[in-house]
N, C-alpha and C positions, 0 to 999 in steps of 0.2 A: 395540556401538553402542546408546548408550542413547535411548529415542524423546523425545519430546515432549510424553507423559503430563502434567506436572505444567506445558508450556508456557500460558498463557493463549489465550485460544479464541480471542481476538483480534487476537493475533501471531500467530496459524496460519490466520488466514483472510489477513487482511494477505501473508503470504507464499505464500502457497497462488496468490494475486490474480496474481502475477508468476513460478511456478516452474513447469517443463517437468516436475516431477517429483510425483505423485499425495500427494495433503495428506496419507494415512496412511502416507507412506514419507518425510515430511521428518523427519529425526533430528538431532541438535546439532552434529553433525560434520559436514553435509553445505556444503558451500562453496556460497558466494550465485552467484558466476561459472561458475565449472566445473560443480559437479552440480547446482542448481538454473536453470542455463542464463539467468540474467538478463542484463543487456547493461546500459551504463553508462548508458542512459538509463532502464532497468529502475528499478536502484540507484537513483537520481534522487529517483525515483517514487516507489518503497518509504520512503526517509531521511522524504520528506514527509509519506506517509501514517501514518508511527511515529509525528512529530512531532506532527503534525491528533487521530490518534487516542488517545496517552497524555500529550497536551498537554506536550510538554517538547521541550525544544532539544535536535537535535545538534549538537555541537561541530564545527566545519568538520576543526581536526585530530584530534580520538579520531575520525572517521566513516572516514579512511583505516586503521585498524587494525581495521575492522570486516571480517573479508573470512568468517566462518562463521554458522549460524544460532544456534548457541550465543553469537558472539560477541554477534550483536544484543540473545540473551534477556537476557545480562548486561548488556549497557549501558543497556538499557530498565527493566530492575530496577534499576542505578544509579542511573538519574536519578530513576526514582520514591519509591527511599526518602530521595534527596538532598530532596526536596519534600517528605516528609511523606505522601506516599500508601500 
């Protein structure tokens, strides 16, 4: 299980904000639903707060294929280098 080390401090506060699970045990693998216990209005929240804080759109359909926190790291790193950041 590899951690979160090289995650941005800012995706790990942002998730931290909504996880039943201690910010130095969130790892890439761990699932947004199941082990980090968020709830669909959680989710919601989180898509928003990605959006507000790395200023970029999620796509209504890539956001249903988000379901791990690796997922999110990779599509937040996609959209940023798709921008230029």
């Amino acid at each position: 299980m590899k951690g979160l080390v090289d995650m941005d401090k800012k995706l790990l506060k942002i998730l931290s904000k909504y996880s039943i699970t201690d910010k130095k045990k969130i790892t890439k693998d761990l699932t947004l639903i199941g082990d980090l216990g968020l709830d669909s209005m959680d989710f919601v929240d989180l898509i928003a707060d990605l959006e507000k804080e790395f200023d970029i759109k999620v796509n209504d359909k890539e956001v249903l294929e988000i379901k791990t926190v690796g997922d999110i790291e990779e599509y937040v790193n996609k959209c940023l280098s798709v921008k230029g950041k």
